[in-house]
C-alpha positions as CSV (number, residue, x, y, z in Angstrom):
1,X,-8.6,17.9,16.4
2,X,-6.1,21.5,16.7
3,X,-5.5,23.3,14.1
4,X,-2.4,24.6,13.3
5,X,-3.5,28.0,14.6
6,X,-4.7,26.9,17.9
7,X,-1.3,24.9,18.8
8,X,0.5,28.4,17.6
9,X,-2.1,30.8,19.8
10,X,-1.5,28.2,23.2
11,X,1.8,27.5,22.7
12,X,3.0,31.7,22.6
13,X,0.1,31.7,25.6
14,X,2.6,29.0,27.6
15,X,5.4,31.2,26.6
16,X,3.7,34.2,28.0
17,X,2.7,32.2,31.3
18,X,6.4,31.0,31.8
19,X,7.5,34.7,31.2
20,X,5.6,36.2,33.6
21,X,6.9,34.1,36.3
22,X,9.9,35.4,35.7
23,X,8.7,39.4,36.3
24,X,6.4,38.6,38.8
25,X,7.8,38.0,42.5
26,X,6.3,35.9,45.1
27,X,6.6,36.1,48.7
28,X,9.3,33.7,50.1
29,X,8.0,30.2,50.2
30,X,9.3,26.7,51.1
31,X,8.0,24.5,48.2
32,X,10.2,22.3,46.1
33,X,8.4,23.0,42.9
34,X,6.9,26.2,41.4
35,X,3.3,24.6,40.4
36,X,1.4,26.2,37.5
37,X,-2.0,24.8,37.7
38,X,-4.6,24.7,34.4
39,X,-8.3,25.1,36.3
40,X,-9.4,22.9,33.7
41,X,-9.0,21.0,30.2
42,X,-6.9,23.1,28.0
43,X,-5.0,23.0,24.7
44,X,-2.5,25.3,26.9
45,X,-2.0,21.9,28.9
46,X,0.8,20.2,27.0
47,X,2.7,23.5,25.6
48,X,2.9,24.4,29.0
49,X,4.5,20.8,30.2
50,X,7.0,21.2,27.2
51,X,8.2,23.9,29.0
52,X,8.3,22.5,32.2
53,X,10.7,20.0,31.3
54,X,13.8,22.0,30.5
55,X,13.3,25.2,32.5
56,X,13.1,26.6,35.6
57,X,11.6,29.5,37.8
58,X,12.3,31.2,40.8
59,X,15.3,28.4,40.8
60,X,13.0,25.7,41.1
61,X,11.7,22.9,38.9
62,X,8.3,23.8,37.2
63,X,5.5,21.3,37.6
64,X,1.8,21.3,36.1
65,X,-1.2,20.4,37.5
66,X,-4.9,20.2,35.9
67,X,-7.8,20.8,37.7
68,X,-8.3,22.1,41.1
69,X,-9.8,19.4,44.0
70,X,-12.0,22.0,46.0
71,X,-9.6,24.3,45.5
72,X,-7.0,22.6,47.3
73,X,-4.0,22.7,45.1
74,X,-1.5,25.1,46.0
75,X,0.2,26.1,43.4
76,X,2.1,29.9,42.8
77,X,0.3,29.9,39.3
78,X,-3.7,29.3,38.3
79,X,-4.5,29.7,34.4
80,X,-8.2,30.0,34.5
81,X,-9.2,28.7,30.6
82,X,-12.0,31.4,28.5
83,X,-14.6,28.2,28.5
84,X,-15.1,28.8,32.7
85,X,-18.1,30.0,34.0
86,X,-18.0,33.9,35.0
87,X,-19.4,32.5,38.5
88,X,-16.7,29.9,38.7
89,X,-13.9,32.7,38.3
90,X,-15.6,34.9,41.0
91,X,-15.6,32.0,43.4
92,X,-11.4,31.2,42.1
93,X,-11.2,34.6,43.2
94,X,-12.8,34.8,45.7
95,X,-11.1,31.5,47.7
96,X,-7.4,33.0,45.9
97,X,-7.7,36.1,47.8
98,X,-5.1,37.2,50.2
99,X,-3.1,34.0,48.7
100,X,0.3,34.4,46.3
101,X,-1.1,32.6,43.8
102,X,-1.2,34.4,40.5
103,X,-4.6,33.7,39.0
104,X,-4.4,34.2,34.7
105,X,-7.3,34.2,32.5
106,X,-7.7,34.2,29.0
107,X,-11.3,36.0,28.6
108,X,-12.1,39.6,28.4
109,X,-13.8,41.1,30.7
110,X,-11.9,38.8,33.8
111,X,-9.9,41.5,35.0
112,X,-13.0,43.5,36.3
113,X,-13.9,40.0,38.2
114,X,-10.2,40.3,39.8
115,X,-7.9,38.0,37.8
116,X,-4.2,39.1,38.1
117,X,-3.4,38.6,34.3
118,X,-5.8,38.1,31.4
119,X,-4.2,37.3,27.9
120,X,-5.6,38.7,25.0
121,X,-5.7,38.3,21.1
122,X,-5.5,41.3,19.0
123,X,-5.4,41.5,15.7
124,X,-3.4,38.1,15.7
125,X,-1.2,39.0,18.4
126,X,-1.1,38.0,21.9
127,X,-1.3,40.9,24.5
128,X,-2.3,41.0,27.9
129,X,-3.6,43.1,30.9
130,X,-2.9,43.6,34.5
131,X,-4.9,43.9,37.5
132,X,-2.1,45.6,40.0
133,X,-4.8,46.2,42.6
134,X,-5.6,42.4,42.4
135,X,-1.7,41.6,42.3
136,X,-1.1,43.7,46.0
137,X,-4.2,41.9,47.3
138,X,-2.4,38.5,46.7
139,X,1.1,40.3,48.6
140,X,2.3,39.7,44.6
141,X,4.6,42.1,43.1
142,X,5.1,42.5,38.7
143,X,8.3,44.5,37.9
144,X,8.3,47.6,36.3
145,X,9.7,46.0,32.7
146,X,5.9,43.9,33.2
147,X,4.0,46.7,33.8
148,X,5.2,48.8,30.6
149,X,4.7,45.6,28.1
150,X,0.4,45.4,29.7
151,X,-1.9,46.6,27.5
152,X,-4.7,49.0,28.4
153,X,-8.1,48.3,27.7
């Protein structure tokens, strides 16, 4: 069962995911949706399809996926949750590299294995970090507003 504090910490954690997909800008594609993906099982899962059903990004309709088929989803966004494998997330990375897909993790430590974004909590707050070398890699740009709110580690 979730406790009270773990629906609060995922559902600011969706916020943040929706938010950033609004600073972050993606090369020009042709899908009909903007797919955020969850890797796996997560409590960020249903916050984040609360969102999806009354907004949009980059003027399209948001859609969530969970789990990855051999890494063949295609989606703009990956949230990668903390309770995958170090290994896994270097092979996410690995196979996400050179793609526009913005990978986001939720463990520290993941930005040195080349996530995009990792959230963090500190002292009961939710911050996060940015990988801008990682971003260019993927042909991703974060606006400069982004960039200012990222916490150093």
């Amino acid at each position: 069962m979730k406790s009270d504090e773990q629906v609060e910490e995922y559902t600011a954690k969706a916020a943040f995911v929706y938010h950033f997909t609004k600073f972050v800008h993606w090369p020009e594609y042709d899908h009909p949706e903007f797919k955020i993906t969850v890797f796996s099982e997560s409590p960020i899962i249903e916050p984040l399809k609360k969102i999806a059903k009354n907004k949009y990004t980059q003027d399209k309709k948001i859609k969530v996926l969970v789990g990855l088929e051999n890494y063949s989803a295609d989606c703009q966004v990956l949230f990668v949750p903390k309770d995958v494998s170090v290994s896994k997330v270097n092979e996410i990375v690995e196979f996400y590299s050179n793609k526009p897909t913005l990978i986001i993790s939720e463990r520290r430590g993941m930005l040195e294995q080349g996530v995009d974004i990792n959230l963090l909590v500190r002292k009961n707050k939710i911050r996060f970090e940015i990988n801008t070398q990682s971003l260019k890699t993927s042909g991703l740009n974060a606006s400069s507003q982004l960039l200012k709110l990222a916490v150093n580690k």
